[in-house]
N, C-alpha and C positions, 0 to 999 in steps of 0.2 A: 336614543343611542347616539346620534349626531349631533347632539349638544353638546357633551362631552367634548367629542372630537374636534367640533371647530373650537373650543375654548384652546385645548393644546397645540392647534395650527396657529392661532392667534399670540399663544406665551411665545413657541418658538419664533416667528416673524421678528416678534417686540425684540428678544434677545440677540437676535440676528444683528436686527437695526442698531441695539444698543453697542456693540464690538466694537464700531467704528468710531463711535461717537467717544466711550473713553480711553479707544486710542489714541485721538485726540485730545483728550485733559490731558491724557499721560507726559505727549507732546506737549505740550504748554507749559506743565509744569516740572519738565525736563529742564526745558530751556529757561526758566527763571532760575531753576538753582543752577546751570551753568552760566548763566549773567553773575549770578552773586559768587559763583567759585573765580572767574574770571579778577574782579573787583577786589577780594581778598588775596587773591596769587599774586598780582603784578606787584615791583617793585615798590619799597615806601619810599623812594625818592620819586614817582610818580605822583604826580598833582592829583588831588580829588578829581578835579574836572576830567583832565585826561583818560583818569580809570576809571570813572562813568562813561565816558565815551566809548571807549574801548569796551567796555560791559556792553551796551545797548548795541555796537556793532556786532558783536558774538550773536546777538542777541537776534537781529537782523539777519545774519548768516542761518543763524540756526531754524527759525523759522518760515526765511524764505526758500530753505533747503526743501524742507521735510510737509510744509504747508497744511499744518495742522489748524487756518483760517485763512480765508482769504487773502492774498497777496494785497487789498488794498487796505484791507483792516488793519493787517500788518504794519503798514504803513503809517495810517492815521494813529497807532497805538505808539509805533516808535517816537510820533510827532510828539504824541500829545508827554512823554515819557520826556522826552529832548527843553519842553518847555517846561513841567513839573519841576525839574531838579537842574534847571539852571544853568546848564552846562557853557552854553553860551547865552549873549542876546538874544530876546525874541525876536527881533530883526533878521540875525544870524539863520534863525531856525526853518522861519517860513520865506527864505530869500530863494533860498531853491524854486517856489512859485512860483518867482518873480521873472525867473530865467527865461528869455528866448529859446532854450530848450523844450521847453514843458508847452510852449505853442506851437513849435516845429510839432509835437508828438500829437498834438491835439489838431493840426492840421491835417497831417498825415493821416491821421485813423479817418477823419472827415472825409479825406480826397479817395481813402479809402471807399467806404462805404456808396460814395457819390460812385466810381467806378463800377461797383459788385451791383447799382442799381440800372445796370445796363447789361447787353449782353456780352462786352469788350473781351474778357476774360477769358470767359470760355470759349470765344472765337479765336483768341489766340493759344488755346488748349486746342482747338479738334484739330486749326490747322495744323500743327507743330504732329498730333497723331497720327494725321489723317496722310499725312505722308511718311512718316518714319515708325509709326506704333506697328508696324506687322512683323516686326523682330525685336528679339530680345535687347541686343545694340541698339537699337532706330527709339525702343521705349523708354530704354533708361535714359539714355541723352537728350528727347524731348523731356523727360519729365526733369532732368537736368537743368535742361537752356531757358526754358518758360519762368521758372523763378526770378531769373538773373532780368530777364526783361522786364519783370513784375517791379523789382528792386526799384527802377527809376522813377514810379511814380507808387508804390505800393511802399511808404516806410517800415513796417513792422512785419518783421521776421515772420511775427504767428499767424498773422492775417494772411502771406502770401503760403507756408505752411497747410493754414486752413484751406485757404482756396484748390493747391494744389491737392491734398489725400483725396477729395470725393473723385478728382480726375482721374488719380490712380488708381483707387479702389474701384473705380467703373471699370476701367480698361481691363482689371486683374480679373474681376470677377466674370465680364466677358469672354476672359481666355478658360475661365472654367477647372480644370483638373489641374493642368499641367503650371497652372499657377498655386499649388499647395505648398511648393518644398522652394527651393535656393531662386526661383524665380521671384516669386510672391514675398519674400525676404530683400533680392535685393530692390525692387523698383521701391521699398516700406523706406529702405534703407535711403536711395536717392532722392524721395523726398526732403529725409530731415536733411539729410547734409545737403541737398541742393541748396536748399534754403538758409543755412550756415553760411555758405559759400557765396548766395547772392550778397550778404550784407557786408562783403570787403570792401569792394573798390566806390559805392558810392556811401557817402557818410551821412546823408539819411536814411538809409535803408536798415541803420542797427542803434539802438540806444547805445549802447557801448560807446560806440562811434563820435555820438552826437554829446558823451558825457565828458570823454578823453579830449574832445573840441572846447568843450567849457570850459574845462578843469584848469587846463594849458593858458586858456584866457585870463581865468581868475586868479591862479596864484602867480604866473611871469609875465603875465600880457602878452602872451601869444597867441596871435589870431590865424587859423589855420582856414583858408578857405573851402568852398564846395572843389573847385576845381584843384586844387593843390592836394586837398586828400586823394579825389581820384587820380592825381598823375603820380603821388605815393604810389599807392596802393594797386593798381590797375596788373600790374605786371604777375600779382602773388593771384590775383583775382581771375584773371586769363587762363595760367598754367593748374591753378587747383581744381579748374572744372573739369578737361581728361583725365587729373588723377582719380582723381573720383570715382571717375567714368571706369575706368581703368581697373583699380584697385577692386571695387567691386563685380564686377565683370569675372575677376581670377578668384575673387575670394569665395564667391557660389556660380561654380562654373555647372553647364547645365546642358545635356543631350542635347544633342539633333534635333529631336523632334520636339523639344522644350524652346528652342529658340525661332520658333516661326511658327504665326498665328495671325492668317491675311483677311482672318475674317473681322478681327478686331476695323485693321484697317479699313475695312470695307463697312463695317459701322460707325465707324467714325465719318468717315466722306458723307454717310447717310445725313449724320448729326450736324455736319458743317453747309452741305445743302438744303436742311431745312431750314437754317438760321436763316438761309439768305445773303442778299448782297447788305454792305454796310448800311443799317439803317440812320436815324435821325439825330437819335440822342448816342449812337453812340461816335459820329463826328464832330460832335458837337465835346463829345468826354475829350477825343485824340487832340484837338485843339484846343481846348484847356491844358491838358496833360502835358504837350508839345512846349504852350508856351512857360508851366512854371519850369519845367527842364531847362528849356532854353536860360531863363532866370538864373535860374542856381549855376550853369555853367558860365556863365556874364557877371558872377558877383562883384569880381576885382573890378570891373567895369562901371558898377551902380553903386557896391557898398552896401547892397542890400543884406542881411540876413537872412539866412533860406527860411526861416518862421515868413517871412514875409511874403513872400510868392507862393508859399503854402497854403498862407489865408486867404491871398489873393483869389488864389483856383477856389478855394473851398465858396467862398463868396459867389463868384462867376457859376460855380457848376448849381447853386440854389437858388439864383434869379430867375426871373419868371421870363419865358422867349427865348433866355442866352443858354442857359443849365441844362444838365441833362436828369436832372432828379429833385424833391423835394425837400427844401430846408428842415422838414420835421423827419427826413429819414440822413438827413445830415449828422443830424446831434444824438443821433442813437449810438454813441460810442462807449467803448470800454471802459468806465472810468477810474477800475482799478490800477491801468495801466498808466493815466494821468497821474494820481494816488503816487504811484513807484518811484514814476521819474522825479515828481517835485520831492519826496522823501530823500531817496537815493541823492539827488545832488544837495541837498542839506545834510544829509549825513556825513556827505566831501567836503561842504563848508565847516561845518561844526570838527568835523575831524582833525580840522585842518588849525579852526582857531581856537581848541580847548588846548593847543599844544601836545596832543594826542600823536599830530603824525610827526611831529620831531619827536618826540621821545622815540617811538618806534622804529625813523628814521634813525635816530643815535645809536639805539642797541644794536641794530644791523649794520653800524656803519664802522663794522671790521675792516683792517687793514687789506684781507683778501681780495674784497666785495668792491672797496674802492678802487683797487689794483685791476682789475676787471673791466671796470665801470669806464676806466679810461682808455684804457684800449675800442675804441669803435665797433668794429669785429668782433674781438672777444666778449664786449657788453651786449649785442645781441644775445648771442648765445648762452649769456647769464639768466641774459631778462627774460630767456624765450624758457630755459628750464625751470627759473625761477616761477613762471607766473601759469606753466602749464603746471607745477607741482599744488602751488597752492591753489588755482581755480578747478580743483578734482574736491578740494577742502572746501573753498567757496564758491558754489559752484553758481549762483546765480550770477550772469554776466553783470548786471547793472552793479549787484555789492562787489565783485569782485574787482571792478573800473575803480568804481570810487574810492575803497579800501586800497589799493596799489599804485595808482598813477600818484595819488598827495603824496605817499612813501618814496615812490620814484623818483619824482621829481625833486625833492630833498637829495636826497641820497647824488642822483644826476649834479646839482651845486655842489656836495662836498667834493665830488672825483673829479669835477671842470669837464661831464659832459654834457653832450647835447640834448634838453630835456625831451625837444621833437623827437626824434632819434627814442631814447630809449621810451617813451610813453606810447608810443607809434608801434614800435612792436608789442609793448606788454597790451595795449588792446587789440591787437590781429590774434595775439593768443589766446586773449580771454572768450573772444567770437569764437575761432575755431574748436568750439568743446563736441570731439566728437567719442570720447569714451565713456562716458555716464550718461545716462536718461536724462536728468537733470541741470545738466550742462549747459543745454539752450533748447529755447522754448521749441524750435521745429522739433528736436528726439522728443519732449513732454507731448505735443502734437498728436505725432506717428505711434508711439508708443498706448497713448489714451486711446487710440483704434481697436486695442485688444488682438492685434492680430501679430502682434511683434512682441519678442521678450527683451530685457536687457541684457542679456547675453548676446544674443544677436548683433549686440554696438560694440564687443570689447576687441573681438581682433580685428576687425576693418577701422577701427574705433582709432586703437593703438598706431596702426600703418599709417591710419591717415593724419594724424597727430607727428610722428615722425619724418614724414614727407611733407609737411606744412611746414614746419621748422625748416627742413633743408631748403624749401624752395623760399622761405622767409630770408636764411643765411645767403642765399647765391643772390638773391634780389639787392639785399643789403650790399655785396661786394663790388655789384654790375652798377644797374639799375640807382640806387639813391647815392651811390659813390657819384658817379654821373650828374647827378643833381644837386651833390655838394652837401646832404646830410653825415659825409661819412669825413 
């Protein structure tokens, strides 16, 4: 009689497995016939080249949306798509590789992993608990501030992200009951936007960052340094982290006795005294760490390229004596996320030379848009609605850089503005996604825990969205008036 039975435990299982699987055909081939409706819609005074272009970008949006294959597969399929049908030079296509970008990314993940191969981390997690984690306040705001410090030698949002949930989810689960409801929501919540929020002020902390730096390079020859982005950027960077703070604090406000729990803290202290005093490898991390910092903010100084003191450290922390970890646990890096960067900025090349982003550029380049664009002031405030509208559409930060800033920066030459200026804010907007899952990788992060829904991101989501714009507009009026951007 149990033969039977496990046969039909076994059909259901397969059928189970099978849901997912032609969700994803569905996905796939969703998204080719919206490349080919795309193709056929766009204007016939559009160049072939341009609306292939514009097709595979659709193409890109849609897939790196909905991730019906891996994000690097993604990638290599759009490559392999971009050289098939010629849209540009094969020069053009695989030049993205070629970029000081894509070794910044690949050093960063390295210097990463050399770090996590120590105890660094999380010594600067118990600390930061171990004195302020016994209140509601004291926990958000550490698991707030620890990000931001991650930022400076930690470049990738999802790594610093990753590192930070287990810290969180330790701490939450420690506190037991009284973390089921608005408590256990918001510290879910200040991870992903901490993590958002670390990657403003320095500009390897966010591909976004590091693409909107190319971009600027490659079409006007503007070179925006390490220290010039953080003396931008720093001021929206400072004030967004008590919003934060703030905003969700009032958004899941929480009893009395919800907001005090000193035994958290008092296992933490536990955890931070067992670690010990600083060990071997990991002065040997802060001294590497210390010095490509140093590096990056002395660029204007040496001329270097932050790729370069990246690799530097990556080198130094896998030598034998000097390092604090091994060269084979160096190269164990994500190489999806290489995969992206090199794609995503060939997607900005090619965008840019199939004549794809003038046309697009032209169609938008209403009398209104222009009239806008020249006013300083009022062109924030364009760009800031304009690129939070459509990065809700596209919502991956890397397409959505790429896709916006080539359009921008056209559009920027027809109205005689400043292309810094408006490129500079449409990437502060396209990082700050905090109203969809998708938006940026720390909410895909937090959210893949299972312990948070996407609801949970739409009214703090929205606030925080609103009040990053204001504090973007009063920075821009103060702060880069001051500087002479304005």
């Amino acid at each position: 009689m149990a033969f039977p039975n496990t046969r039909v435990s076994v059909v259901t299982k397969q059928k189970q497995k099978s849901h997912p699987e032609v969700k994803k055909i569905i996905i796939l081939l969703v998204g080719i016939l919206l490349m080919a409706g795309v193709y056929f819609i766009l204007p016939a005074n559009y160049t072939g080249s341009a609306r292939i272009m514009l097709a595979f970008l659709v193409l890109s949006v849609f897939y790196w949306t909905f991730e019906p294959i891996p994000i690097g597969l993604t990638a290599v399929i759009l490559l392999i798509l971009m050289l098939v049908f010629g849209v540009v030079t094969t020069d053009v296509v695989y030049s993205g590789f070629a970029s000081p970008a894509v070794f910044l990314i690949i050093g960063g993940m390295m210097l990463a992993k050399g770090v996590n191969d120590t105890t660094l981390t999380k010594r600067i997690a118990y600390v930061f608990l171990s004195k302020w984690g016994g209140t509601a306040k004291g926990l958000l705001g550490s698991i707030l501030i620890i990000p931001q410090i991650q930022s400076f030698f930690i470049p990738a949002a999802a790594v610093r992200a990753t590192l930070m949930l287990p810290v969180a989810t330790m701490a939450l689960d420690t506190i037991g009951k009284k973390a089921k409801g608005n408590l256990g929501k918001m510290i879910l919540l200040g991870v992903a936007f901490g993590g958002t929020v670390s990657g403003t002020a320095v500009m390897t902390a966010a591909i976004g960052n590091i693409l909107t730096v190319e971009l600027l390079k490659e079409f006007v020859g503007i070179k925006i340094t390490y220290i010039q982005w953080f003396s931008y950027t720093f001021p929206i960077w400072l004030i967004m982290i008590p919003v934060v703070w703030f905003t969700l604090l009032k958004r899941f406000p929480l009893t009395e006795e919800e907001k005090q729990f000193p035994h958290v803290k008092e296992e933490l202290e536990q955890k931070l005294e067992e670690l010990g005093k600083l060990n071997i490898k990991e002065k040997k991390c802060l001294a590497i760490l210390f010095m490509i910092v140093a590096l990056w903010f002395t660029e204007p100084l040496h001329g270097l390229h932050p790729s370069v003191p990246a690799l530097i450290g990556v080198v130094l922390m896998g030598l034998p004596g000097i390092g604090c970890t091994k060269w084979d646990n160096l190269v164990k890096i994500n190489f999806d996320t290489v995969l992206l960067m090199g794609v995503t900025l060939s997607l900005g090349y090619a965008f840019n030379k199939s004549g794809a982003a003038k046309l697009v550029g032209d169609s938008l380049s209403s009398d209104w848009i222009l009239y806008f664009l020249h006013s300083p002031i009022v062109a924030v405030v364009t760009i800031l609605v304009i690129t939070h509208i459509l990065h809700l559409a596209v919502a991956n930060v890397s397409t959505a850089v790429v896709t916006l800033v080539p359009i921008f920066i056209g559009l920027s030459a027809k109205a005689g503005a400043d292309p810094v200026l408006i490129c500079l804010t449409a990437s502060i907007a396209c990082l700050h996604g905090y109203i969809l899952v998708v938006e940026a990788t720390p909410n895909i992060i937090v959210h893949s825990s299972g312990r948070i829904e996407q609801k949970e991101f739409l009214i703090p989501g929205i606030l925080l969205t609103v009040f990053m714009s204001i504090v973007v507009l009063l920075t821009a009026i103060t702060w880069w008036n001051w500087l002479g951007l304005l």
